[in-house]
PADO-192599 format. One record per residue (C-alpha): residue in three letters; x, y, z; residue number from 1. Coordinates in Angstrom, 1 decimal, padded with zeros to 4 digits, always signed. Last residue first. Layout:
# residues N
['Ala', [X, Y, Z], NUM]
...
This chain:
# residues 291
['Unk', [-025.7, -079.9, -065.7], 291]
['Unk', [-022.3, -078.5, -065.6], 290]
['Unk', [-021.7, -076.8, -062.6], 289]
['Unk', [-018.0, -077.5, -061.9], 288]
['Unk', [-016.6, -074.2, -061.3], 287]
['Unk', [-015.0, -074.5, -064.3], 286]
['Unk', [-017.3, -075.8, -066.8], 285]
['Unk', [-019.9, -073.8, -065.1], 284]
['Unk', [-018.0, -070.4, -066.2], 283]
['Unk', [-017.7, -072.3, -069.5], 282]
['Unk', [-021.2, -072.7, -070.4], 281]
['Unk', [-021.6, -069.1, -069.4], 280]
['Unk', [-019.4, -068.0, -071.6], 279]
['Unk', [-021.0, -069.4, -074.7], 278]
['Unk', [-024.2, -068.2, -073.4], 277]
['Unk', [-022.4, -064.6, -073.7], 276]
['Unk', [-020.7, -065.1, -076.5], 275]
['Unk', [-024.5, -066.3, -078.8], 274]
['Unk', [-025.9, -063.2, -077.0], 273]
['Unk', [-022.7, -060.7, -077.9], 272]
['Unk', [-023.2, -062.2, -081.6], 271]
['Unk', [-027.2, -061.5, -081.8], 270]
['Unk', [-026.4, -057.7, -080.8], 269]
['Unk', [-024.1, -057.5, -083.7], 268]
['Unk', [-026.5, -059.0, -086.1], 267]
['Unk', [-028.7, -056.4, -084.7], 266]
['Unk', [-027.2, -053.5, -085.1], 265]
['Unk', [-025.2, -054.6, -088.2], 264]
['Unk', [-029.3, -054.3, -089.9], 263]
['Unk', [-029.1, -050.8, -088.3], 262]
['Unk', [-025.7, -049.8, -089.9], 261]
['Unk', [-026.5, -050.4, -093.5], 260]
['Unk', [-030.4, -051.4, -095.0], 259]
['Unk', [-032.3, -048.2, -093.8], 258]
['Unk', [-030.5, -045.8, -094.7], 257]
['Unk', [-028.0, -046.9, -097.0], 256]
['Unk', [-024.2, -046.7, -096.2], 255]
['Unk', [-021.9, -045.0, -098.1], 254]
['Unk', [-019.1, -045.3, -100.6], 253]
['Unk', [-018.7, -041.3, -101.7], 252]
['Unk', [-019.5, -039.5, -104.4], 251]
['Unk', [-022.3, -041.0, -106.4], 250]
['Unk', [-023.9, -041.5, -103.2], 249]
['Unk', [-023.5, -038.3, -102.1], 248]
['Unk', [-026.2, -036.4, -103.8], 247]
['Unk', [-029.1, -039.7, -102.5], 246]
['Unk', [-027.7, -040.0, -099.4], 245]
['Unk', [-027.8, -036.7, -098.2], 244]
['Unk', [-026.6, -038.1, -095.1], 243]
['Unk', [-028.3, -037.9, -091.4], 242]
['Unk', [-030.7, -041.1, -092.1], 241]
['Unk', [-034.2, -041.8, -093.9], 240]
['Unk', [-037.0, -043.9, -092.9], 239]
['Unk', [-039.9, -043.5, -094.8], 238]
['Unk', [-043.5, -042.0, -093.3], 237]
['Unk', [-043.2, -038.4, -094.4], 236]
['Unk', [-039.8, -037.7, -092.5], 235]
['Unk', [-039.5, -041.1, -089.9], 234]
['Unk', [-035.7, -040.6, -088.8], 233]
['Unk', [-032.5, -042.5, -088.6], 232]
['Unk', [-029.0, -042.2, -088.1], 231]
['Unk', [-026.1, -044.0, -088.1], 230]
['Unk', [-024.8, -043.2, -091.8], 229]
['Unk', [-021.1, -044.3, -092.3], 228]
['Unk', [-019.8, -042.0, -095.0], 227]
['Unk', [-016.3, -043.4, -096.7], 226]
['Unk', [-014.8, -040.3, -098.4], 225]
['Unk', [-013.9, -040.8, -102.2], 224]
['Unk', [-015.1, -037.1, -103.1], 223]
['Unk', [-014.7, -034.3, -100.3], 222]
['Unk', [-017.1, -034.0, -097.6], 221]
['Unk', [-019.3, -031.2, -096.4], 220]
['Unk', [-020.4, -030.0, -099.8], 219]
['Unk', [-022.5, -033.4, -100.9], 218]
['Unk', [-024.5, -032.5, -098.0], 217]
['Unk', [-024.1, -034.6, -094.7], 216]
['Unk', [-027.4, -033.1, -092.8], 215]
['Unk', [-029.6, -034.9, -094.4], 214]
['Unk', [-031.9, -035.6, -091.8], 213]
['Unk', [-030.6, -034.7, -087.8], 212]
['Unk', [-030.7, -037.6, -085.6], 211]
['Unk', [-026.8, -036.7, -084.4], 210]
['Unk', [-025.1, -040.2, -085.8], 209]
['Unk', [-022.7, -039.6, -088.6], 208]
['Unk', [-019.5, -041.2, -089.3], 207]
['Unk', [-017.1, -039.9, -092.0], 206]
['Unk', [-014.4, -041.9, -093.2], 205]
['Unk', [-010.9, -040.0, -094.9], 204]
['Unk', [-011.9, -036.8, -093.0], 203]
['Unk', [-010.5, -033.0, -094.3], 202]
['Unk', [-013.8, -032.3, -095.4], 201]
['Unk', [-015.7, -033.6, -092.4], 200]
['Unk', [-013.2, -031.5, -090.4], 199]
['Unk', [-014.0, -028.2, -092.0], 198]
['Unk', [-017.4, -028.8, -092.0], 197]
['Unk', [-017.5, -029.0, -088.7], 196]
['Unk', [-017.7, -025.1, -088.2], 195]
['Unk', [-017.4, -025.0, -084.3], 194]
['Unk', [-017.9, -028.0, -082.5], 193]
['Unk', [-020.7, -026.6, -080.3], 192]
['Unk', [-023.2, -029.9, -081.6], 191]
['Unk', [-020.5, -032.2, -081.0], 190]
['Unk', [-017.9, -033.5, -082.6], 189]
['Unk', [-015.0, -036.3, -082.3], 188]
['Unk', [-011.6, -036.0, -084.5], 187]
['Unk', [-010.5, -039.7, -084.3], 186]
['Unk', [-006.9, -040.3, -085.6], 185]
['Unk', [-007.7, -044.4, -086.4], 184]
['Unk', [-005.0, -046.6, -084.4], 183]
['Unk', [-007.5, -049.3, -084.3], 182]
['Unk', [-008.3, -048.9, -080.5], 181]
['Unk', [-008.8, -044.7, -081.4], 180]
['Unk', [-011.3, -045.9, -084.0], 179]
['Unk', [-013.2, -048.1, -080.7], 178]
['Unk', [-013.0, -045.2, -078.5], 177]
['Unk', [-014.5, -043.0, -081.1], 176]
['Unk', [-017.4, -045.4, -081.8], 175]
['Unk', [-017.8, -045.9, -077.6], 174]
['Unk', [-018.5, -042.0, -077.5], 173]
['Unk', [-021.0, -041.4, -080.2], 172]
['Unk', [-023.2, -044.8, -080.5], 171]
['Unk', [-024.6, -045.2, -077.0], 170]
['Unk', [-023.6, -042.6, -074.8], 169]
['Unk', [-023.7, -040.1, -077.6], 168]
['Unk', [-021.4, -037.6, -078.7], 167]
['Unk', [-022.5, -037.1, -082.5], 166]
['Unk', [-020.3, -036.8, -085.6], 165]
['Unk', [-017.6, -039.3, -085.8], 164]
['Unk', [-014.8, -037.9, -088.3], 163]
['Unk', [-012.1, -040.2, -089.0], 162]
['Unk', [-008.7, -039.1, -090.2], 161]
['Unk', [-007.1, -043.1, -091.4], 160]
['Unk', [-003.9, -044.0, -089.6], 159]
['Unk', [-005.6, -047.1, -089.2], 158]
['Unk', [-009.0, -047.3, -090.4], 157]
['Unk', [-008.9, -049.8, -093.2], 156]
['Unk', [-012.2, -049.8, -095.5], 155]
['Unk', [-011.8, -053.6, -096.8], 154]
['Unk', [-015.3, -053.9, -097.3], 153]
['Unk', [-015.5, -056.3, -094.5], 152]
['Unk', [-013.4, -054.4, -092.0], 151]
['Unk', [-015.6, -051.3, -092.6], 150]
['Unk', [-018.9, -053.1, -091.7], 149]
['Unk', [-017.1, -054.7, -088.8], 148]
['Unk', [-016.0, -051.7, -087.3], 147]
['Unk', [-019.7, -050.0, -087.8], 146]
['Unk', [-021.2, -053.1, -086.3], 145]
['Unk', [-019.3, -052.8, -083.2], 144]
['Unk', [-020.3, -049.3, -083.1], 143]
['Unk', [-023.9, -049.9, -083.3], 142]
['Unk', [-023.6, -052.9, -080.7], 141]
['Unk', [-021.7, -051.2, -077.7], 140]
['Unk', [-018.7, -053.4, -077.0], 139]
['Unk', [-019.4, -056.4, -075.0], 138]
['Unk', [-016.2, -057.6, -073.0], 137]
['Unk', [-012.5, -058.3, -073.6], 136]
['Unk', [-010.2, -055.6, -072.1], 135]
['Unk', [-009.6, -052.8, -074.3], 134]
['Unk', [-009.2, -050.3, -071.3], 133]
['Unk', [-011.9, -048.1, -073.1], 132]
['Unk', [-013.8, -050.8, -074.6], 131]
['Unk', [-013.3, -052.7, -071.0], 130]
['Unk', [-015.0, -049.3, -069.3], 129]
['Unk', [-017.9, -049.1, -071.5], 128]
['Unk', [-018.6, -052.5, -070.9], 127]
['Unk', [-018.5, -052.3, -067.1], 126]
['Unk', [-020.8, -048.9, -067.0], 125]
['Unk', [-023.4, -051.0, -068.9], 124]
['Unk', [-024.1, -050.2, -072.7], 123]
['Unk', [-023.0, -053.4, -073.7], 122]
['Unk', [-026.3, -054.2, -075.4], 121]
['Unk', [-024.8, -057.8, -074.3], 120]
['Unk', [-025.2, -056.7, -070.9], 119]
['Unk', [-025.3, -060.3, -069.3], 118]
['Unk', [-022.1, -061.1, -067.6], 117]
['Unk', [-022.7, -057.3, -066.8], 116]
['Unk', [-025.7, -057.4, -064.8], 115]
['Unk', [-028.3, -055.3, -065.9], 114]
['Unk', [-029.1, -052.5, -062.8], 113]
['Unk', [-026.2, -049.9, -064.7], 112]
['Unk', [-028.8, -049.9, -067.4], 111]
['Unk', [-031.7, -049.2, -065.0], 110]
['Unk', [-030.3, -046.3, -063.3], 109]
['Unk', [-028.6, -044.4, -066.7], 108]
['Unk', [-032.1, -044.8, -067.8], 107]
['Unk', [-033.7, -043.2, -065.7], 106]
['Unk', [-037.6, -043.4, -065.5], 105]
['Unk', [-040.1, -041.0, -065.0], 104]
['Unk', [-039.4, -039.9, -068.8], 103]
['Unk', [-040.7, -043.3, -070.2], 102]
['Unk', [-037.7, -045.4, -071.4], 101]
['Unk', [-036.0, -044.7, -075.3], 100]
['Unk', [-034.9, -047.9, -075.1], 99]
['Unk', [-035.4, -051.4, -075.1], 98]
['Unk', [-034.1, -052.8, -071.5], 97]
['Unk', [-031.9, -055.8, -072.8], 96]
['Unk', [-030.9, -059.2, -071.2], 95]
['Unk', [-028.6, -061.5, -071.9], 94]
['Unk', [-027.6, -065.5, -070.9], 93]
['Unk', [-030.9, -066.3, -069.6], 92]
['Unk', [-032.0, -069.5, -068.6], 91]
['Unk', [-030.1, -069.0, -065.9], 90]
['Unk', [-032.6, -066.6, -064.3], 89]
['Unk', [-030.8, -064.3, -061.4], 88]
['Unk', [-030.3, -061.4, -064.1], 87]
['Unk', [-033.8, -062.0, -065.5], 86]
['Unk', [-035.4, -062.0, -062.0], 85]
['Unk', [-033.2, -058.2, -060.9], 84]
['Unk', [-034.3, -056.8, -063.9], 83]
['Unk', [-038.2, -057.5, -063.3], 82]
['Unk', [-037.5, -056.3, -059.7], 81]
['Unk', [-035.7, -052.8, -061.1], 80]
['Unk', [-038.9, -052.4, -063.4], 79]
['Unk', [-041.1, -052.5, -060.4], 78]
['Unk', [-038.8, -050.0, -058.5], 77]
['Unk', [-038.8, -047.9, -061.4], 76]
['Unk', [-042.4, -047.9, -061.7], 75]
['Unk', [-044.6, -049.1, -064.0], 74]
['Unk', [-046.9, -047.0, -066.0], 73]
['Unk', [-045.7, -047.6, -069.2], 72]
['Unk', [-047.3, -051.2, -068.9], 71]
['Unk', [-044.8, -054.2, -069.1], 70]
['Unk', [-044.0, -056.4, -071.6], 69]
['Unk', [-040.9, -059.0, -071.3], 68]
['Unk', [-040.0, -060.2, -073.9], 67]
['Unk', [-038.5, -063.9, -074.8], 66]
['Unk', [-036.2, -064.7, -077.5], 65]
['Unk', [-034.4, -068.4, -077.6], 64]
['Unk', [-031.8, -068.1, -080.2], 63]
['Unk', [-031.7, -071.0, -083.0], 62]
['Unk', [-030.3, -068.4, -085.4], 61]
['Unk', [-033.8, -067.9, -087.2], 60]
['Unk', [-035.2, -067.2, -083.6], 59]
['Unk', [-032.5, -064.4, -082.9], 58]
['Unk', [-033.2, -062.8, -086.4], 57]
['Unk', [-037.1, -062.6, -085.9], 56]
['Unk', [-037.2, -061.6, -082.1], 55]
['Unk', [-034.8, -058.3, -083.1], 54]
['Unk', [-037.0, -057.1, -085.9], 53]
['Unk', [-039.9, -057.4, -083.8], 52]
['Unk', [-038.3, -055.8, -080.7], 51]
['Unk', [-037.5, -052.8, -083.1], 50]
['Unk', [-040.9, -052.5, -084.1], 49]
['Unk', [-042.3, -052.8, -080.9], 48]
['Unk', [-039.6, -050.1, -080.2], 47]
['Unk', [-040.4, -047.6, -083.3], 46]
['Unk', [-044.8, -048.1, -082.6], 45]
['Unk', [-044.0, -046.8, -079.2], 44]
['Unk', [-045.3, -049.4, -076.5], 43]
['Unk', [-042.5, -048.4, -073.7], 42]
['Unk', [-041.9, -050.5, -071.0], 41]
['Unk', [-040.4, -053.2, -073.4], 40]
['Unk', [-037.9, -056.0, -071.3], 39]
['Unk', [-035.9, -058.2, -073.8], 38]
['Unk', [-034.2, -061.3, -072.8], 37]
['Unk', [-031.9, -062.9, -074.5], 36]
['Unk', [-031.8, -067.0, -074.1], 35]
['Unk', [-029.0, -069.1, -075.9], 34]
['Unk', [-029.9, -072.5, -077.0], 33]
['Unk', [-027.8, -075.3, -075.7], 32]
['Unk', [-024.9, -077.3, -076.7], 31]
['Unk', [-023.5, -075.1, -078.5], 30]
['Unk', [-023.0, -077.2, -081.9], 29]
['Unk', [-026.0, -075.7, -083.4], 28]
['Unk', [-025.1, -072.4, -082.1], 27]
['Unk', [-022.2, -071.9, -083.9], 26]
['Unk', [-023.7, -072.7, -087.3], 25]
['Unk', [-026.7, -070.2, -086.8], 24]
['Unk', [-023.9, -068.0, -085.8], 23]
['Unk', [-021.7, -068.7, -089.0], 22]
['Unk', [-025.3, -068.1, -090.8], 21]
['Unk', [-026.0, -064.8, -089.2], 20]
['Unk', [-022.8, -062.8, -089.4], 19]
['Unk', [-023.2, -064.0, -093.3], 18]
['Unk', [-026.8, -062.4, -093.7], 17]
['Unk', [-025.6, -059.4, -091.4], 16]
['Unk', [-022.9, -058.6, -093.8], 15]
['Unk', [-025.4, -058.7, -097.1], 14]
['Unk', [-028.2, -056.4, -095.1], 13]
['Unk', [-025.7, -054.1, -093.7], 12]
['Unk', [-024.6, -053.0, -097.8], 11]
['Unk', [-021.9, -050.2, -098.0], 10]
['Unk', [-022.9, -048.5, -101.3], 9]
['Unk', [-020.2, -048.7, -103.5], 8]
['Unk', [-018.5, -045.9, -105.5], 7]
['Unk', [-017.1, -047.6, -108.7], 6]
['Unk', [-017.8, -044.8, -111.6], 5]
['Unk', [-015.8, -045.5, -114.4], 4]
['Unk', [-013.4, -043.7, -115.3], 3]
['Unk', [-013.5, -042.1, -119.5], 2]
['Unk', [-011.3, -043.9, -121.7], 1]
């Protein structure tokens, strides 16, 4: 009998629908609402978007979502203030700075301002470090959402060759430091790795986040890899991501784009807010500031 062709796609959407009921459940029995806090400098048509997205899931999950709009103009001093409210505001439990920021402002300056009960982006300086000593704390939310993708299509990553394309801040460098965590052999590139094809081939899971469209072809990875596709780019008015998606999805198990990693994004984003107020209940627990 001929095989039958069983290659899965790798579905965000379903994963973040279950994420959000437990936490919808959670949060019912909290005791009080968690409050994120978003702050948008920058009125592109991809972060109001993004903001939107993000709003919609927290309120469904009983989280209270307030942003904070300011012009593109402000300073960094000005945007440092607004920071420096939300981080003294209890009614807050998180706050994120939506990024990209205007040029005049630095961004490495105004995420090391959030404080880091708070950072539940967990981009901060403090967050990076716990993921690297694997102390509890927020890991960054794209690679979170990557592990738990895997985990919950039974994609094992120990002792597993993964490939994370891309060096970012944000996605790059904490997604190797999470695989190395889970005893993954991480081979991490860069745009002067030389001839990466030759480790994408070689790579039991493939992750790919350089912003560069379909630039996973069906010749850069062997069949049965796992292809985690973090990108995304408007070509033609549709979103599409850095794989080939549709000459390697009868190939490989892979994520959509959109639909896989970005819906975890945000489910994992809404998780860190839910711990984060859950912490804070118990910080005034034990210094005796229950209210």
């Amino acid at each position: 009998m001929p095989l039958i062709n069983t290659k899965m796609i790798l579905d965000g959407r379903r994963v973040a629908r279950s994420i959000y009921e437990t936490l919808a459940a959670d949060i019912s029995v909290l005791g009080t609402a968690p409050g994120l806090a978003a702050i948008l400098v920058w009125d592109s048509p991809a972060s109001i978007a993004y903001i939107a997205q993000k709003r919609k899931y927290a309120r469904r999950v009983g989280i209270d979502f307030e942003v904070f709009r300011l012009p593109e103009s402000t300073s960094e001093t000005q945007l440092l203030q607004t920071m420096d409210g939300i981080n003294a505001d209890d009614r807050f439990h998180g706050l994120i700075v939506q990024l990209p920021l205007p040029k005049h402002l630095s961004r490495e300056r105004i995420i090391r301002a959030i404080a880091p009960e708070k950072d539940v982006d967990g981009f901060g300086v403090q967050s990076a470090g716990n993921l690297f000593f694997g102390t509890d704390g927020y890991m960054s939310c794209t690679p979170k959402g990557v592990m738990r993708l895997l985990e919950y299509y039974e994609k094992p990553v120990a002792g597993k060759r993964v490939a994370v394309l891309g060096q970012s801040d944000i996605v790059g460098k904490p997604m190797a430091l999470a695989l190395i965590a889970a005893d993954a052999t991480v081979l991490s590139c860069n745009a002067l790795t030389h001839d990466s094809r030759e480790l994408t081939l070689a790579s039991d899971i493939v992750i790919i986040a350089i912003g560069v469209p379909g630039f996973l072809t069906r010749d850069r990875v062997r069949p049965g890899t796992t292809v985690i596709d973090v990108g995304y780019t408007r070509v033609d008015g549709r979103g599409v991501g850095d794989a080939d998606f549709e000459n390697l999805k009868d190939l490989c198990d892979i994520t959509p784009v959109p639909g896989g990693v970005g819906a975890m994004t945000v489910a994992m984003l809404l998780e860190n807010a839910y711990r984060a107020a859950r912490e804070s209940l118990r910080r005034g627990v034990r210094d005796g500031n229950v209210r």
